[in-house]
Biopython code that builds the backbone (N, CA, C, O; Angstrom):
import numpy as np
from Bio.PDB.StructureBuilder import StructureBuilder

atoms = [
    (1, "UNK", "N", (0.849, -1.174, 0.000)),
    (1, "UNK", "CA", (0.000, 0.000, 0.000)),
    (1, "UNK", "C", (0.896, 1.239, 0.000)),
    (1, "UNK", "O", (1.999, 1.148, 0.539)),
    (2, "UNK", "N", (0.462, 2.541, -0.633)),
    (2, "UNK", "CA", (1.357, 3.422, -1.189)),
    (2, "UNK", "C", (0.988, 4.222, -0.342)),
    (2, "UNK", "O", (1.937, 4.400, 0.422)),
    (3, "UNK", "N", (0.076, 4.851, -0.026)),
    (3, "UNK", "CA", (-0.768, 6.041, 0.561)),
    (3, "UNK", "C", (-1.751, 5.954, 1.849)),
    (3, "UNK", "O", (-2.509, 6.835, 2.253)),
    (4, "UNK", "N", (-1.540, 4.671, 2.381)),
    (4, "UNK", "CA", (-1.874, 4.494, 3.387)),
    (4, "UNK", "C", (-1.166, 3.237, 4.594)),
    (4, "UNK", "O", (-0.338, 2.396, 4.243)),
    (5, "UNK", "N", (-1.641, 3.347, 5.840)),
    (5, "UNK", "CA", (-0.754, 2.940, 6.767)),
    (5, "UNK", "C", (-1.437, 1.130, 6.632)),
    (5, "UNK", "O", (-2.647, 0.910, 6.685)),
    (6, "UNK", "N", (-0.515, 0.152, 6.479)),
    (6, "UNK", "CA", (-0.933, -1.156, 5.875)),
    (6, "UNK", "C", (-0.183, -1.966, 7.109)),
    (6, "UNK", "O", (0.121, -1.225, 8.043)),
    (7, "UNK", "N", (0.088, -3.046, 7.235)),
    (7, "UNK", "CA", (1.029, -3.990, 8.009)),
    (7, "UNK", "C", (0.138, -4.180, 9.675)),
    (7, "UNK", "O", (-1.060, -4.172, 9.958)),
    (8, "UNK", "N", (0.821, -4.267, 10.132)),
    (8, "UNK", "CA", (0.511, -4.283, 11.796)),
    (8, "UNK", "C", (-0.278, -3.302, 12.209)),
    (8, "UNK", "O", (-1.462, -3.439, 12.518)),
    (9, "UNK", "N", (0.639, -1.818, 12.238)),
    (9, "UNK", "CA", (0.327, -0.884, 12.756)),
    (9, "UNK", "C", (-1.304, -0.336, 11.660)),
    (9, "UNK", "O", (-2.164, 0.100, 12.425)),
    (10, "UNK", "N", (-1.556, -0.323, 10.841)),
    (10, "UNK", "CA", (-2.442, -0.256, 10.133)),
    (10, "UNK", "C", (-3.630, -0.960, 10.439)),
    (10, "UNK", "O", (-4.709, -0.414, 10.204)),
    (11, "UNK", "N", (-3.591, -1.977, 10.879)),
    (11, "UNK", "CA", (-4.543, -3.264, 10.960)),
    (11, "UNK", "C", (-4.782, -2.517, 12.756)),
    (11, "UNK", "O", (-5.885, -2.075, 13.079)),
    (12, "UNK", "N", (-3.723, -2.499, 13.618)),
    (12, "UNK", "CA", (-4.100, -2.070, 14.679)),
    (12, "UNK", "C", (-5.172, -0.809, 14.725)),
    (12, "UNK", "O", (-6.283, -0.917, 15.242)),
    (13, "UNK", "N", (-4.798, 0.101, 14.262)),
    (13, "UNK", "CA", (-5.459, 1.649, 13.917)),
    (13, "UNK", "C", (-6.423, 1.359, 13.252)),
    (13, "UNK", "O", (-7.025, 2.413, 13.052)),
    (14, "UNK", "N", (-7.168, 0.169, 12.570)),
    (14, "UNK", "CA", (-8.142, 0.504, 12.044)),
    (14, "UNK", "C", (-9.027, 0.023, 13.252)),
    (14, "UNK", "O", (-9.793, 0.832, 13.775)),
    (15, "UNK", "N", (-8.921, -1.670, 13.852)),
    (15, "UNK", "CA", (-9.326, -2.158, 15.151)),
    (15, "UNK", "C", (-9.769, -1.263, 16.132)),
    (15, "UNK", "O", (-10.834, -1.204, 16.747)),
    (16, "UNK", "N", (-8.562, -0.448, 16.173)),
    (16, "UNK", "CA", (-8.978, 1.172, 17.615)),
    (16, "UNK", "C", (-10.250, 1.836, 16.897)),
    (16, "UNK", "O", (-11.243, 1.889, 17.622)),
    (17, "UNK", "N", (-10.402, 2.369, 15.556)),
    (17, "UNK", "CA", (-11.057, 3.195, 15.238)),
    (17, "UNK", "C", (-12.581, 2.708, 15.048)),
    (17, "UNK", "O", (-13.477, 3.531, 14.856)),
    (18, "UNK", "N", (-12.830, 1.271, 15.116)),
    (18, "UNK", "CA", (-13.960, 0.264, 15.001)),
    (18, "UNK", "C", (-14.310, 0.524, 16.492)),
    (18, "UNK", "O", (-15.306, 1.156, 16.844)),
    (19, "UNK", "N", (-13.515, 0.047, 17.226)),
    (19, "UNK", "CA", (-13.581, -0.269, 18.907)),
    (19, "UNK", "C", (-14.007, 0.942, 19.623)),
    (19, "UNK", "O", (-14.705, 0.812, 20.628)),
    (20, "UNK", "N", (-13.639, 2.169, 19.186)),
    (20, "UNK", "CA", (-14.067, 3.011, 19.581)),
    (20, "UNK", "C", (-14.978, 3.703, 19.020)),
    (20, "UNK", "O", (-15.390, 4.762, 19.493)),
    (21, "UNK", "N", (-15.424, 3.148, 17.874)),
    (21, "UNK", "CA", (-16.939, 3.699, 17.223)),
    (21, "UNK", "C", (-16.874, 4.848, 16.600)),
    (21, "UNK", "O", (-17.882, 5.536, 16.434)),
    (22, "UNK", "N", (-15.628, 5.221, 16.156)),
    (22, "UNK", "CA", (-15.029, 6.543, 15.677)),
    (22, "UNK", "C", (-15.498, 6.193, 14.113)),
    (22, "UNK", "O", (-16.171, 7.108, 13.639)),
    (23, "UNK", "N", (-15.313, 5.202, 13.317)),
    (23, "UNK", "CA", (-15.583, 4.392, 12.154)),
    (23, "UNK", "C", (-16.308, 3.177, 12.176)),
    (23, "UNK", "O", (-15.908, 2.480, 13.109)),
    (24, "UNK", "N", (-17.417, 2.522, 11.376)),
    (24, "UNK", "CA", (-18.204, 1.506, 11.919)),
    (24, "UNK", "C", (-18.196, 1.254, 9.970)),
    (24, "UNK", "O", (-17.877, 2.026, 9.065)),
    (25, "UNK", "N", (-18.683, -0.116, 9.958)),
    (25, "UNK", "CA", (-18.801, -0.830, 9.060)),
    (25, "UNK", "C", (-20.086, -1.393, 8.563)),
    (25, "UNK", "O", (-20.358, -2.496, 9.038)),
    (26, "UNK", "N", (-21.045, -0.830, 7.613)),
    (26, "UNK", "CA", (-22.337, -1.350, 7.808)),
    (26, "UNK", "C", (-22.214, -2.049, 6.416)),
    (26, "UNK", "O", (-23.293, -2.570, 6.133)),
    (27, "UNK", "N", (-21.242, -2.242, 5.426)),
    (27, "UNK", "CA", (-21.001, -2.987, 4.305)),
    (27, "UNK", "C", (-20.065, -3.168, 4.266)),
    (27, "UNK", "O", (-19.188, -2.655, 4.960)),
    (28, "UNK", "N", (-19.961, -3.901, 3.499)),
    (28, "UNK", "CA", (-18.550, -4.755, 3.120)),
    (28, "UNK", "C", (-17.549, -3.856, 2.576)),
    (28, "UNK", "O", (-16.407, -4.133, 2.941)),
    (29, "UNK", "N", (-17.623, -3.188, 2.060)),
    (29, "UNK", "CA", (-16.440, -2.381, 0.846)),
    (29, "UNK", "C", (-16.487, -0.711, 1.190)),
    (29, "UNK", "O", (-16.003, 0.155, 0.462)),
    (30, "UNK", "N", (-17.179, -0.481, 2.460)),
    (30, "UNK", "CA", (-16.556, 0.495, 2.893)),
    (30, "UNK", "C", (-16.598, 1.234, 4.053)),
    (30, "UNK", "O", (-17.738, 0.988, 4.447)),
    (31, "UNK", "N", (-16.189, 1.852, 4.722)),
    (31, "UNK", "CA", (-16.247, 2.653, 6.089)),
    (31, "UNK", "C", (-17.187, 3.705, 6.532)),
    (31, "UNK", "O", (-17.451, 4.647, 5.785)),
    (32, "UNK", "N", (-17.698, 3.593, 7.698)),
    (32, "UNK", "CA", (-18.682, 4.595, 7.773)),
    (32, "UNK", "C", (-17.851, 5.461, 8.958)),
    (32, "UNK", "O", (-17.390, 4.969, 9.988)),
    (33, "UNK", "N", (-17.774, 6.913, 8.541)),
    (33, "UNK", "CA", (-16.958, 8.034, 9.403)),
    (33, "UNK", "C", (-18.251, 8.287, 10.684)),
    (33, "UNK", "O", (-19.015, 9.050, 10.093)),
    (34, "UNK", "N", (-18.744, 8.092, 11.814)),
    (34, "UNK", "CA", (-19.714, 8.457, 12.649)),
    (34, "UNK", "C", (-19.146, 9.925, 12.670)),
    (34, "UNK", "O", (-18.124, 10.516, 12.319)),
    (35, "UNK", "N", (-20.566, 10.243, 13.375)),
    (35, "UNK", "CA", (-20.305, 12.547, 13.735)),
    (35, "UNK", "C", (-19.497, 12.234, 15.228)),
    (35, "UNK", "O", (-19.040, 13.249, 15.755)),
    (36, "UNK", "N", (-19.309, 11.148, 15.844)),
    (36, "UNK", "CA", (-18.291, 11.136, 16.942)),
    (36, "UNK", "C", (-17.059, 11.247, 16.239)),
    (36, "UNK", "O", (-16.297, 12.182, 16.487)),
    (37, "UNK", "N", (-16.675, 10.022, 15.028)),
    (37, "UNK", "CA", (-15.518, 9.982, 14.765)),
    (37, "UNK", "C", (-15.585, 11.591, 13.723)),
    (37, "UNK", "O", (-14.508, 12.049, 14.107)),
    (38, "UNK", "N", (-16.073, 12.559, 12.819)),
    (38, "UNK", "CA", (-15.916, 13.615, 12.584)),
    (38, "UNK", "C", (-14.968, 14.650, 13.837)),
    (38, "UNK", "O", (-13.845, 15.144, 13.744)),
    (39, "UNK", "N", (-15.695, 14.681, 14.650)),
    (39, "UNK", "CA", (-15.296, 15.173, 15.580)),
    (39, "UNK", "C", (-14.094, 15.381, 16.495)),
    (39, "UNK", "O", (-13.455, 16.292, 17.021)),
    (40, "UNK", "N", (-14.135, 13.749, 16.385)),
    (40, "UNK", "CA", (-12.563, 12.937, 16.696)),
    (40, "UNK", "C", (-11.525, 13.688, 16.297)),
    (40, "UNK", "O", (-10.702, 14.462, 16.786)),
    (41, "UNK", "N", (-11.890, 13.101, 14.992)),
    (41, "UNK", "CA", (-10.621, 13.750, 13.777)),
    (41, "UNK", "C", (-10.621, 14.760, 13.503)),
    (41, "UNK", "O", (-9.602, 15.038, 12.871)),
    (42, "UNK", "N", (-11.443, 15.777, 13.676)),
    (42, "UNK", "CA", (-11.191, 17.398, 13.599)),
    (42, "UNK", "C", (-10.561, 17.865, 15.094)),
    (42, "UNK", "O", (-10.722, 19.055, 15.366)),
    (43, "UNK", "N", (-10.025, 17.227, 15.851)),
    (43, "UNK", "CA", (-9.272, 17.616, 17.154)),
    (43, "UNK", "C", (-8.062, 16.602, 16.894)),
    (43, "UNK", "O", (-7.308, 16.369, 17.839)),
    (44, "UNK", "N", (-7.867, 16.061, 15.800)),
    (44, "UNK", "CA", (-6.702, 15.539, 15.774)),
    (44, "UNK", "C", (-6.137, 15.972, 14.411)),
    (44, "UNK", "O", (-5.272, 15.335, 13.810)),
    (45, "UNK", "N", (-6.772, 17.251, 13.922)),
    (45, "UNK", "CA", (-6.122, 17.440, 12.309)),
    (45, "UNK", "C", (-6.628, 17.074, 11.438)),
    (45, "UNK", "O", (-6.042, 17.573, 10.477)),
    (46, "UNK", "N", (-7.617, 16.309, 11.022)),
    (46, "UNK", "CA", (-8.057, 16.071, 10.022)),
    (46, "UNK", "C", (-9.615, 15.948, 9.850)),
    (46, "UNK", "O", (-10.406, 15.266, 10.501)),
    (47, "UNK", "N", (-9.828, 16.768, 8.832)),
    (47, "UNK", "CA", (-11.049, 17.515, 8.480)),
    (47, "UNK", "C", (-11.690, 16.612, 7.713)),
    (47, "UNK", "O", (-11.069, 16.344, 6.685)),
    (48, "UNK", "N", (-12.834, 15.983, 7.870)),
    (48, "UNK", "CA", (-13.963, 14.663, 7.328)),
    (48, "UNK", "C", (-14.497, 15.585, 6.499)),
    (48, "UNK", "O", (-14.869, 15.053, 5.452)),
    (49, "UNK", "N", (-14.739, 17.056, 6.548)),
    (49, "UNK", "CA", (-15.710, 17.364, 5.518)),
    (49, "UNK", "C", (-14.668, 17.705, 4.277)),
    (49, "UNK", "O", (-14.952, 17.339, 3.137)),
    (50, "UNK", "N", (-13.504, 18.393, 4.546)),
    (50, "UNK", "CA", (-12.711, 18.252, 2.965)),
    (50, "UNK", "C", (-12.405, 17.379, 2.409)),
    (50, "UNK", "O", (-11.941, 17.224, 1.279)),
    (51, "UNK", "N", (-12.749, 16.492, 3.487)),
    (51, "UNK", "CA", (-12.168, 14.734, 2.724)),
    (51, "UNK", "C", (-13.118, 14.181, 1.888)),
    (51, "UNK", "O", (-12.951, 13.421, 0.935)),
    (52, "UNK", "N", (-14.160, 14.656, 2.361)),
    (52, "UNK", "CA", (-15.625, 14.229, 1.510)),
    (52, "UNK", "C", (-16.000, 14.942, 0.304)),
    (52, "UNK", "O", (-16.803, 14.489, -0.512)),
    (53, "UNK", "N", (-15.404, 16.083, 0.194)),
    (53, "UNK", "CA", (-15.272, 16.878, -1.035)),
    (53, "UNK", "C", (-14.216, 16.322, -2.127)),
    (53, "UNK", "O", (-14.199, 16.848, -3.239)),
    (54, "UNK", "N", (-13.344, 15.271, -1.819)),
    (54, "UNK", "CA", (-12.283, 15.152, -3.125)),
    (54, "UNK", "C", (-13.306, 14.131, -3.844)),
    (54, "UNK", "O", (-14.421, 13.795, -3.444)),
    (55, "UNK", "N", (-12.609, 13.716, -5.044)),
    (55, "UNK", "CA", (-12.536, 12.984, -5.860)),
    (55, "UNK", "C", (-12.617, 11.868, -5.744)),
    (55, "UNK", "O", (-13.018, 11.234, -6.720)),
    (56, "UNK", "N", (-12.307, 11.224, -4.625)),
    (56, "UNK", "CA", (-12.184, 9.611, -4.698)),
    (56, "UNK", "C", (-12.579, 9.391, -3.519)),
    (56, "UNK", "O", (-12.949, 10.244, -2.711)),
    (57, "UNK", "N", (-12.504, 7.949, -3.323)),
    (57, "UNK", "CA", (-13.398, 7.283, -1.904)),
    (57, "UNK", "C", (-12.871, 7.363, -0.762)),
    (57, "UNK", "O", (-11.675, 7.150, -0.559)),
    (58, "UNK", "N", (-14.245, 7.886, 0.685)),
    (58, "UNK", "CA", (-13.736, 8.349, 1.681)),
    (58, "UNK", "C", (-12.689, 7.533, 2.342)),
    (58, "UNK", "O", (-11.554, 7.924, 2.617)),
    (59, "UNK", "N", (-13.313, 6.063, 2.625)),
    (59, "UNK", "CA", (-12.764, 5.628, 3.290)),
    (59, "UNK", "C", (-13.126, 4.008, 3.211)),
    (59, "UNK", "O", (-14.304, 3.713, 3.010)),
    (60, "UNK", "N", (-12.168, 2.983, 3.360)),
    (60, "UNK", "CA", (-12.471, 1.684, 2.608)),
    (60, "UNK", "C", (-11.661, 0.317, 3.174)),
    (60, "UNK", "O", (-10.468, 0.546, 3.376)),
    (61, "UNK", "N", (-12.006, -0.796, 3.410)),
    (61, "UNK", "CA", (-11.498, -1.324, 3.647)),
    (61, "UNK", "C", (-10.414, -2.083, 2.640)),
    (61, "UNK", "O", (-10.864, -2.589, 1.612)),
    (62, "UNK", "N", (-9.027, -2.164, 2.914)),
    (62, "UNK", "CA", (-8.472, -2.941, 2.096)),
    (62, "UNK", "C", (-6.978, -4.533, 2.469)),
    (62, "UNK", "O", (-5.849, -4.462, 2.956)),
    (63, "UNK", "N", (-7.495, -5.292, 2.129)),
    (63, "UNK", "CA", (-7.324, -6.442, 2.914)),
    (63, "UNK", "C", (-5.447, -6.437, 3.058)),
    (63, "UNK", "O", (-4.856, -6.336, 1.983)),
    (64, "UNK", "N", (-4.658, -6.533, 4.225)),
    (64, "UNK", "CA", (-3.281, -6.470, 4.571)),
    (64, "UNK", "C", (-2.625, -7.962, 3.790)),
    (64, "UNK", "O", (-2.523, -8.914, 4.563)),
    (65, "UNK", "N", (-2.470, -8.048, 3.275)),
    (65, "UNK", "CA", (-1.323, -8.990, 2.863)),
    (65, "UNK", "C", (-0.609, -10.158, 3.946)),
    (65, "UNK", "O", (-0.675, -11.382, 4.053)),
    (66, "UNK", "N", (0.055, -9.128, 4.621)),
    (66, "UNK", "CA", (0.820, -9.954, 5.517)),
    (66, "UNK", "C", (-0.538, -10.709, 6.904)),
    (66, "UNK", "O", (-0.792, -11.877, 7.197)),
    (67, "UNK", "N", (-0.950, -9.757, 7.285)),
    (67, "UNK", "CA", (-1.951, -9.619, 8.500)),
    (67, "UNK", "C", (-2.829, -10.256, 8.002)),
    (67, "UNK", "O", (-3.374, -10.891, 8.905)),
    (68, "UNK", "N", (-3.475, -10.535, 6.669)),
    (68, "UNK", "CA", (-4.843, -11.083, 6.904)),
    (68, "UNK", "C", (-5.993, -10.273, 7.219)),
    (68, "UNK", "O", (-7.087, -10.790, 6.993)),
    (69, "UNK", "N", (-5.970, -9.259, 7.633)),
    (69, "UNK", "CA", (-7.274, -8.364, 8.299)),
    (69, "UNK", "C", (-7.055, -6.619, 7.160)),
    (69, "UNK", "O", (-6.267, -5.992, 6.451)),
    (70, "UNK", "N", (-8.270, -6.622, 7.674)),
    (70, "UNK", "CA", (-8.191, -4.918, 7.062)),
    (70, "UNK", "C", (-7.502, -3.904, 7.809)),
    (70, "UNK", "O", (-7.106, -4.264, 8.918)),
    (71, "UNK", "N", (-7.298, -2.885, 7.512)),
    (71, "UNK", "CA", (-7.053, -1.450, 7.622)),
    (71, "UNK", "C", (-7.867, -0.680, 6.526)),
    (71, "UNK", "O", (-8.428, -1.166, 5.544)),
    (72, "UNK", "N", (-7.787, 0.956, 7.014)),
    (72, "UNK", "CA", (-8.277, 1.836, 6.396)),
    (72, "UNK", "C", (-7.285, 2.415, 5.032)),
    (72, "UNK", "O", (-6.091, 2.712, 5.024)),
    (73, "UNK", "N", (-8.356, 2.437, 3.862)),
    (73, "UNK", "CA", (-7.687, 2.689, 2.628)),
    (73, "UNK", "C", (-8.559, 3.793, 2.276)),
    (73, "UNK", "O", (-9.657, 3.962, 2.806)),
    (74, "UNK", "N", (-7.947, 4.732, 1.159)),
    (74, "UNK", "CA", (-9.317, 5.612, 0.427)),
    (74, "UNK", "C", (-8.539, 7.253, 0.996)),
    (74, "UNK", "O", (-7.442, 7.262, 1.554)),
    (75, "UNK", "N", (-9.068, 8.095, 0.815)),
    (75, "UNK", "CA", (-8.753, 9.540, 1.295)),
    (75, "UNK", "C", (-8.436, 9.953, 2.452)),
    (75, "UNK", "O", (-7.781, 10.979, 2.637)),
    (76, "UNK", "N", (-9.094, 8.796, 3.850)),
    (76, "UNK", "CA", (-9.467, 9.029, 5.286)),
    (76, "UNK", "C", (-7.684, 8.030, 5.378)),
    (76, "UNK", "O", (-6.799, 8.294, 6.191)),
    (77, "UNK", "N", (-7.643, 7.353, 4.718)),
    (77, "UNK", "CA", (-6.341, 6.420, 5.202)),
    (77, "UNK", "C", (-5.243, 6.936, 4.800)),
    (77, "UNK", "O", (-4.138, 6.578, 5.209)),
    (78, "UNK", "N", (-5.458, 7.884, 3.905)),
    (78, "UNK", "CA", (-4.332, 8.894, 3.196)),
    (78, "UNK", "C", (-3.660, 9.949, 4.396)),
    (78, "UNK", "O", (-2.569, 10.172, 4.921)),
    (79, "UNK", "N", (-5.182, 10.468, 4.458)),
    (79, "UNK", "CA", (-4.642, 11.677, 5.503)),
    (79, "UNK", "C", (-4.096, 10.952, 6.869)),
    (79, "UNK", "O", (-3.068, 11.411, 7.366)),
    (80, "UNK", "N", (-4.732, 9.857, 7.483)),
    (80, "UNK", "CA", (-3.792, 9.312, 8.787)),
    (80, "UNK", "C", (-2.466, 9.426, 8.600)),
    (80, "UNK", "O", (-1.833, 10.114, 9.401)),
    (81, "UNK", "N", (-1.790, 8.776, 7.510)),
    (81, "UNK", "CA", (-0.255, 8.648, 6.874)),
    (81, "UNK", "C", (0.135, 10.131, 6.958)),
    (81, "UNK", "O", (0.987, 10.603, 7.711)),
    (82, "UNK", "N", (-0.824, 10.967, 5.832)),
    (82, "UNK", "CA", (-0.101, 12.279, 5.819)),
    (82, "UNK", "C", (0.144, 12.829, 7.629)),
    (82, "UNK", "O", (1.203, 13.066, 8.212)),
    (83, "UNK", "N", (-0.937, 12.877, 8.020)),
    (83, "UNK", "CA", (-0.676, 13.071, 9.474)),
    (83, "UNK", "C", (0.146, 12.653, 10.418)),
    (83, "UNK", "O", (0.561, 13.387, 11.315)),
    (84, "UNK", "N", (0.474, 11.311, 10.271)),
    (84, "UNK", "CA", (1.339, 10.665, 10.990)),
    (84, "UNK", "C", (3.257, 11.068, 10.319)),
    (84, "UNK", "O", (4.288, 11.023, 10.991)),
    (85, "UNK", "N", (3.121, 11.398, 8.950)),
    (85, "UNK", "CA", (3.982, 11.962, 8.438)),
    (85, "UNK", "C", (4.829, 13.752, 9.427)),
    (85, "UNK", "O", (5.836, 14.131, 10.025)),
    (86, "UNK", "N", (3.731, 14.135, 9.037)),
    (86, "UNK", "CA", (3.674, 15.297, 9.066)),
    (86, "UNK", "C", (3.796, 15.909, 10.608)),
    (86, "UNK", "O", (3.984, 17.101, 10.851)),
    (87, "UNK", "N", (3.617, 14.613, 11.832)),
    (87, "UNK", "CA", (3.677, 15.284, 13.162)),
    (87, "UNK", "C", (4.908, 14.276, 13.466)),
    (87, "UNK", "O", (5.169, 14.182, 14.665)),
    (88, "UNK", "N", (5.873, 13.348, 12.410)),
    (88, "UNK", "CA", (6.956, 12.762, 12.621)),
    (88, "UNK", "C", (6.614, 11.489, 13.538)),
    (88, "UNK", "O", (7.420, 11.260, 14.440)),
    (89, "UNK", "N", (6.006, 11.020, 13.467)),
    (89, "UNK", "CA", (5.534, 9.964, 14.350)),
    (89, "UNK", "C", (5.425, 8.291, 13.923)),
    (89, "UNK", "O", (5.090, 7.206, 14.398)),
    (90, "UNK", "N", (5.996, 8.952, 12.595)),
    (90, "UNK", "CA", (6.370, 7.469, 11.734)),
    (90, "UNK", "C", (7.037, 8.069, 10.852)),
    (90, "UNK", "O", (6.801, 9.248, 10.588)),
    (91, "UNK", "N", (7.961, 7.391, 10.254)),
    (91, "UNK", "CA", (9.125, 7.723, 8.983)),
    (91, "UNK", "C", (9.404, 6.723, 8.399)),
    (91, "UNK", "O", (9.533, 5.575, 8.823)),
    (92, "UNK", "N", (9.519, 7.193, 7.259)),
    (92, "UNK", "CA", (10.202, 5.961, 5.694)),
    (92, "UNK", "C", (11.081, 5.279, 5.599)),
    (92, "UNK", "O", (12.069, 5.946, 5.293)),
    (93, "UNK", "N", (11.269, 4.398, 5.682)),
    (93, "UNK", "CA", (12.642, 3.717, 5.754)),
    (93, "UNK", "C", (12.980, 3.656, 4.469)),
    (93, "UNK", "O", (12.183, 3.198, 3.650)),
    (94, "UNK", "N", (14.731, 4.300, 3.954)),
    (94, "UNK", "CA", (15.197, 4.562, 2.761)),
    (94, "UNK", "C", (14.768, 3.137, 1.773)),
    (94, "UNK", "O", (14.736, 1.973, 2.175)),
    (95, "UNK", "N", (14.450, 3.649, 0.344)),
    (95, "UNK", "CA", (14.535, 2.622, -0.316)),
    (95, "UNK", "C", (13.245, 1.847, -0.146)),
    (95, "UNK", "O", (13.332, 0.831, -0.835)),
    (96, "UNK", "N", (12.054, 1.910, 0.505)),
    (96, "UNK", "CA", (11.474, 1.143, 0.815)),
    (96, "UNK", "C", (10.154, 1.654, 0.838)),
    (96, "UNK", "O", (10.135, 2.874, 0.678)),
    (97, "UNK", "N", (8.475, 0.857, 1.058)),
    (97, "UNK", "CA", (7.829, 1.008, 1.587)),
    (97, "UNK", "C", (7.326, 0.969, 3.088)),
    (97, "UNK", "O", (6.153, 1.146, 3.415)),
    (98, "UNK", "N", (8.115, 0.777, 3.742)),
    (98, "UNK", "CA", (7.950, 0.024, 5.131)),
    (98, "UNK", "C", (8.472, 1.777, 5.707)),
    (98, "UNK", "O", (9.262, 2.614, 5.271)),
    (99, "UNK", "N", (7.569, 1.707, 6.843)),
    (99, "UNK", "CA", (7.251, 2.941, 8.363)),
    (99, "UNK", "C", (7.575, 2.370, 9.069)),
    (99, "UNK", "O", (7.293, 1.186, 8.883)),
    (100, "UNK", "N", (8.098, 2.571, 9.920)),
    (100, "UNK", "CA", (8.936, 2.757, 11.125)),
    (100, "UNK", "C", (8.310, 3.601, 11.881)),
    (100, "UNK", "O", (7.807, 4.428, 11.121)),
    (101, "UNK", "N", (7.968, 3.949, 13.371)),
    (101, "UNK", "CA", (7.685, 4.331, 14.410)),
    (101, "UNK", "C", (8.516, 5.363, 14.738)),
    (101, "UNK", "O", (9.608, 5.301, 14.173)),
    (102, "UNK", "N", (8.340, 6.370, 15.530)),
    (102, "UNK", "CA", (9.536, 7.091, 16.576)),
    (102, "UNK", "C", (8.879, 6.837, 17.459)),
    (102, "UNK", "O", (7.695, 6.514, 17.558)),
    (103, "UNK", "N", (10.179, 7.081, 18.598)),
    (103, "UNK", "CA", (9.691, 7.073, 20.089)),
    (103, "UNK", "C", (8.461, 8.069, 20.395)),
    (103, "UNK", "O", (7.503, 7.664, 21.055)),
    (104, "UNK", "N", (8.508, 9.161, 19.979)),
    (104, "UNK", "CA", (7.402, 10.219, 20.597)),
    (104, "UNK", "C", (5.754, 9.593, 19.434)),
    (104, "UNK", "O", (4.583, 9.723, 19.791)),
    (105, "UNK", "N", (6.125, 9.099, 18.386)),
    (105, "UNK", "CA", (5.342, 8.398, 17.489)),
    (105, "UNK", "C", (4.712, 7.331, 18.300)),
    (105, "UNK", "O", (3.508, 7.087, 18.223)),
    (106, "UNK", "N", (5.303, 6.872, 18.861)),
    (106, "UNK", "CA", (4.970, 5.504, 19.864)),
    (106, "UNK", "C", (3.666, 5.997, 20.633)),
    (106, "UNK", "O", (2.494, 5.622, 20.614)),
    (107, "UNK", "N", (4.506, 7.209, 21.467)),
    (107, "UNK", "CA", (3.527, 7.371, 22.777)),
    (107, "UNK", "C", (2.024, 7.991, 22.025)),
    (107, "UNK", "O", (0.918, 7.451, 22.038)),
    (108, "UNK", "N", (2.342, 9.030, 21.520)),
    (108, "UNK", "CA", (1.030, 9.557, 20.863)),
    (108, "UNK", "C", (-0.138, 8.657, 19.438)),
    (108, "UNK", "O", (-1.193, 8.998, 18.904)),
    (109, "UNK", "N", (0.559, 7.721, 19.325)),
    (109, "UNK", "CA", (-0.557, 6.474, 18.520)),
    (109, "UNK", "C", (-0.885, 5.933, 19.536)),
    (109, "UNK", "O", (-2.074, 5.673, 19.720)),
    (110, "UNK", "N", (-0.086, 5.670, 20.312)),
    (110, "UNK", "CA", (-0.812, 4.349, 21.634)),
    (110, "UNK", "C", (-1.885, 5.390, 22.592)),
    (110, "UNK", "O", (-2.872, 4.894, 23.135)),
    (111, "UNK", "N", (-1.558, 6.899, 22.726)),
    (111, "UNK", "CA", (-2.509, 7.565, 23.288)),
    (111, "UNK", "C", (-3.710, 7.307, 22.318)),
    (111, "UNK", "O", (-4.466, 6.349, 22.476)),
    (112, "UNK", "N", (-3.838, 8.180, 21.345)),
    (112, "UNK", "CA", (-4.738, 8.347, 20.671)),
    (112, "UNK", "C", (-5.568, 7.633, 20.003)),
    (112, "UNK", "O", (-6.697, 8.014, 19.692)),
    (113, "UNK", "N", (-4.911, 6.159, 19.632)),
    (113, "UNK", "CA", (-5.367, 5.286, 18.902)),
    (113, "UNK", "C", (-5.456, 3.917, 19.892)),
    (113, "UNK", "O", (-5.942, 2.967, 19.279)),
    (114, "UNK", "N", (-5.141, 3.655, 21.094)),
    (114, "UNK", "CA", (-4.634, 3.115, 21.880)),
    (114, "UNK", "C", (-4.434, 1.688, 21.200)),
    (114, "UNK", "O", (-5.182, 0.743, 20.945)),
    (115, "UNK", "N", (-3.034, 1.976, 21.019)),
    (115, "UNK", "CA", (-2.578, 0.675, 20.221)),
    (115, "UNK", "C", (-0.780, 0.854, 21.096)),
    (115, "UNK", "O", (-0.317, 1.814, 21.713)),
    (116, "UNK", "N", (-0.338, -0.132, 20.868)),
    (116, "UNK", "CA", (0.999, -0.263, 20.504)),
    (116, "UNK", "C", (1.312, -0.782, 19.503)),
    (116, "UNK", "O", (0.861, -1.857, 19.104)),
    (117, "UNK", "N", (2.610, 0.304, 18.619)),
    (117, "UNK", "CA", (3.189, -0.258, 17.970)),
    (117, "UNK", "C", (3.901, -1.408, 17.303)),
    (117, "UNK", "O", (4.582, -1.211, 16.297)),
]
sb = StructureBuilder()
sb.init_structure("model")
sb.init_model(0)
sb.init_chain("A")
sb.init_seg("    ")
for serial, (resi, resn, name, xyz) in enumerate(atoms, 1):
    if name == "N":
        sb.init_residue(resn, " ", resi, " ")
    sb.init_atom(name, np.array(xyz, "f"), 0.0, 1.0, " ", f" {name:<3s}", serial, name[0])
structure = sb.get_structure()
């Protein structure tokens, strides 16, 4: 996966976002954003209503490879990455597709998403 967070940590973050009813699933092929999880994510940076304005699909399940289970794919799984990019809390490993964690990355996914890495 190019544009969104896939593997472990992906599969974890989508689990938190089910578990906590932030995102719920009423079909198969795609994600439902609740006005809790709107809310959520507009106190964590990311805005559900510009996301709903692009071009392509909000938010979607797409099956992990390694894991077996889903994570979030589509515009909503974009911006987590960009976000998680962008507050340094995961980084690229040269040459590669594979994210890597930071320490301060650690604490604030396991807050927010309550997962460990």
């Amino acid at each position: 996966c190019y544009d969104h967070i896939a593997g472990k940590l992906g599969v974890k973050i989508t689990e938190s976002l089910l578990d906590q009813k932030i995102i719920t699933r009423s079909v198969p092929d795609a994600y439902h954003i609740s006005q809790y999880g709107e809310d959520w994510f507009g106190c964590v940076g990311i805005e559900i209503t510009a996301l709903k304005s692009r071009k392509r699909r909000l938010a979607f399940p797409c099956l992990d490879w390694s894991e077996r289970k889903h994570h979030v794919a589509g515009a909503l799984g974009a911006a987590i990455l960009d976000l998680f990019l962008s507050k340094k809390w995961i980084k690229r490993m040269d040459n590669s597709r594979a994210l890597v964690t930071t320490w301060n990355g650690d604490a604030e996914i396991g807050r927010l998403f309550i997962v460990k890495s």
